[in-house]
N, C-alpha and C positions, 0 to 999 in steps of 0.2 A: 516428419510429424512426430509428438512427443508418443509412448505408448503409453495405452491405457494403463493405472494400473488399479486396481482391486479394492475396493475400501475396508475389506478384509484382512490385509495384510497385517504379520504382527510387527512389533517394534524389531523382532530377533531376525527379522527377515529385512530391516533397515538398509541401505546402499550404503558400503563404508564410510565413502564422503558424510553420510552425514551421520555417521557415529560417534564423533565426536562433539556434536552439539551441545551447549549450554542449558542444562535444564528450564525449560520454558517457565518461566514466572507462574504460581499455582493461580495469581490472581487475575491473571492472563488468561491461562486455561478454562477458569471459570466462567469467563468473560465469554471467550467464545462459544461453551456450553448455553450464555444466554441469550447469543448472539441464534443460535440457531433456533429459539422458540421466540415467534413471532407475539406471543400474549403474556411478556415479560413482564412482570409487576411491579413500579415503580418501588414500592417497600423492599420484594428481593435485589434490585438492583443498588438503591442505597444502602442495603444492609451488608452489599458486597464491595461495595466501592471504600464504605467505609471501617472496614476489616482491617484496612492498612492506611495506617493514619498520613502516611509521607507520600503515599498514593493517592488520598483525596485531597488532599494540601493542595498536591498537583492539577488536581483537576479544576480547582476551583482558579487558583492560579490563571491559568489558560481561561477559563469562562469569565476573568473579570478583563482576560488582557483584549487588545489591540485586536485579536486575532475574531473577536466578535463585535467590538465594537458598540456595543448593551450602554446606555445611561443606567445609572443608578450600583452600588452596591450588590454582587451576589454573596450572598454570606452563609450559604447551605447547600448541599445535595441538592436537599428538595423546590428549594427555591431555582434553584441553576437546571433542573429538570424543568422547572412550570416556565420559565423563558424561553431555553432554548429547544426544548422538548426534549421526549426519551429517547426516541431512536439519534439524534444529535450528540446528547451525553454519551450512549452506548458508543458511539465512532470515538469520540474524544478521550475514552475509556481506554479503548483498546488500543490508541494512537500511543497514550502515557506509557500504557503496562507493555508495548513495542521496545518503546524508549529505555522506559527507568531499567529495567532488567536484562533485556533479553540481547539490545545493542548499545550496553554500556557507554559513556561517554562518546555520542557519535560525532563530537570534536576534537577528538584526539584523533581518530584516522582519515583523512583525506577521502582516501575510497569510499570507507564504508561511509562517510556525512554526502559523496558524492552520488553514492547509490540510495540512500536514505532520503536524499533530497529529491532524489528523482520518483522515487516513491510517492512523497508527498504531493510532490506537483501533479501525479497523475491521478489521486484520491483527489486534490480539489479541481482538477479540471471535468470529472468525471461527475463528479458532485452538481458543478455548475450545467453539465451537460446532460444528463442527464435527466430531469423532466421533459424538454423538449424532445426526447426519446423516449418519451415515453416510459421512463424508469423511473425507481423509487432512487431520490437521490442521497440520503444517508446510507443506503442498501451498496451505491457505486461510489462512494464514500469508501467502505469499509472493505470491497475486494479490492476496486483502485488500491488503497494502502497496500493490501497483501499481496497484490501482484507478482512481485518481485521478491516476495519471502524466501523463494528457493535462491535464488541470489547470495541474497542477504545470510541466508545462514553459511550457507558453504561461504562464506566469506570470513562469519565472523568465526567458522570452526578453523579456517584454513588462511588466514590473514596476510602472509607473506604469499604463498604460490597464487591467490588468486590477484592478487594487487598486479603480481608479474602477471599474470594471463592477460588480466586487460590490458599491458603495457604492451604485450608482445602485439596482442591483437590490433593495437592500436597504430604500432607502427609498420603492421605488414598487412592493414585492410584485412586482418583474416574474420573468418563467422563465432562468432564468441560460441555460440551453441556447439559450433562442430569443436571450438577449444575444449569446451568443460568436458564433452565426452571425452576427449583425447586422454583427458587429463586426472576428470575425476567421474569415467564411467557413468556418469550420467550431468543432464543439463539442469539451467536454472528453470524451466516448464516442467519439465517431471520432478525434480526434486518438488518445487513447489506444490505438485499436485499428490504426491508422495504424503507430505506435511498434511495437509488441507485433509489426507483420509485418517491421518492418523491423530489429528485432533477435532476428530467426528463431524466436521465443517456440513455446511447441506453440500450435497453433490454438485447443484453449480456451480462451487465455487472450487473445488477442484479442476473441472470441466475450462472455465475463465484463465486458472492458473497457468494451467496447460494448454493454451492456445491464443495466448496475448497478442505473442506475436505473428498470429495467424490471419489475413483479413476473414471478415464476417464472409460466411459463405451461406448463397441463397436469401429468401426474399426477404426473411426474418433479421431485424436489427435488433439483440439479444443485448446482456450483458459481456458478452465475449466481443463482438464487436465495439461497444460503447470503450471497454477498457484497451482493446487494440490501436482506436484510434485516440484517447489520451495519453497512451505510454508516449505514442511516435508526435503526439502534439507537445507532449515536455520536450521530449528530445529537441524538435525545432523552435523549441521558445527558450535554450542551452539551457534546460536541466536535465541534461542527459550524463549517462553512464560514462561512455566514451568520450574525451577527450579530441575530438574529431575538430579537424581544420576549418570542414565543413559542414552546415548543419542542415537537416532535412528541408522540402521546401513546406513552408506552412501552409500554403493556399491549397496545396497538390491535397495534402492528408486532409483538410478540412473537407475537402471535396468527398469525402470518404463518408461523412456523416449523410443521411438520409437527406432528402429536400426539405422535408417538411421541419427539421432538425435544424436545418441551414435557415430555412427562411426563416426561424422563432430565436434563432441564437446571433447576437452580433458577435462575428471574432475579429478583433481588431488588435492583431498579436503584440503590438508593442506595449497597449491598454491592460490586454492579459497576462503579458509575463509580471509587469509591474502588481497589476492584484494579485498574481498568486504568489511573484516573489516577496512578497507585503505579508500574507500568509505566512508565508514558512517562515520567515524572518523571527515574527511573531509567537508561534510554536515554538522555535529553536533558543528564543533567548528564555532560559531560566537554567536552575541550578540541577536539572539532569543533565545537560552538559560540560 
């Protein structure tokens, strides 16, 4: 189990693995400061988005492509807020300010477009999954994404040792969790959750980061469950990490979701890999990569 850690902690007090990280994008960081106040005001959020012109480009970008599917022209913030709504744009926001900065050209590495993809697919399956759970689904939208943050950064601080971890892991079935500690003193759940305290996230979302791969325990189906069983539903629909022979069974992990979940949601995996790989597809094609 990952350990707690402190939301108190400072930067200087960091786990060396992730000392060398890439300064987190400021328009990024901002994001998630809005991300955590629920009465976020469409004018402050435009007046942030549009701070950085090659940043809102992007956004608009994605709100006219494929990946929504909208008739008509959006040619504004505000206009692409009153369609798709706020908490919508806020995901798509912080999807970009992911991308444009923080995992530079996520085409040029294998891994990381491999781990990045897997990302996504668990933000849109989570997304889809989520009201029938009773969740807010731009809310399972936006930790699905971050899931695998801690991943993602020790990846892109450490590009070559971790690329070899998952290879080694890969061909000796070994526990990627018990690799990273071996290797870089802590895992991709506590690093993540690590992250999540120290860019003031709400505490669930540390809590989710750190227990992904953990099943939902007890009678409560939370957002910690809801993104457990997404991650392992990418993985069996191959947007997974590992490069494995073989892939989880779909029907077992569906089985995972609550009934009343089950009977509101149709998963018909060959249906959904194609929608969400239609998704990502859609995301991925423009000139951040």
């Amino acid at each position: 189990m990952s350990k707690v850690i402190a939301r108190d902690e400072r930067a200087q007090d960091a786990p060396w693995a992730l000392c060398k990280l890439p300064s987190f994008p400021p328009i990024a960081a901002r994001l998630l400061q809005a991300l955590s106040k629920e009465d976020v005001e469409l004018r402050e959020l435009t007046r942030l988005i549009s701070s950085d012109a090659a940043f809102s480009a992007e956004i608009l970008r994605l709100a006219n492509s494929a990946l929504y599917g909208l008739e008509g022209q959006i040619n504004s913030l505000t206009h692409a807020v009153l369609l798709l709504g706020l908490s919508r744009v806020k995901s798509l926001a912080m999807t970009v300010a992911i991308m444009k900065d923080y995992l530079k050209g996520v085409l040029k590495s294998e891994t990381l477009r491999r781990c990045w993809t897997h990302s996504l697919a668990c933000a849109f399956l989570a997304e889809e999954l989520a009201p029938a759970c009773g969740l807010d689904k731009d809310y399972a939208y936006t930790v699905g994404l971050l899931h695998d943050i801690g991943r993602l950064s020790i990846l892109v601080a450490y590009p070559a040792e971790y690329t070899n971890l998952l290879k080694v892991a890969e061909e000796n079935s070994f526990n990627v969790l018990e690799c990273e500690r071996q290797l870089f003193d802590i895992d991709h759940c506590q690093a993540g959750q690590w992250l999540a305290a120290q860019w003031n996230l709400p505490p669930e979302f540390g809590e989710v980061l750190s227990r992904h791969h953990q099943p939902a325990a007890g009678p409560q189906f939370g957002a910690a469950g809801l993104i457990h069983v997404a991650c392992n539903l990418s993985d069996a629909l191959g947007f997974n990490v590992l490069d494995t022979r073989e892939l989880p069974d779909f029907g077992q992990i569906a089985s995972e979701l609550p009934k009343a979940a089950r009977d509101r949601v149709s998963l018909n995996s060959e249906e959904l890999k194609a929608r969400i790989g239609g998704r990502i597809v859609a995301l991925l094609r423009g000139p951040l990569n």
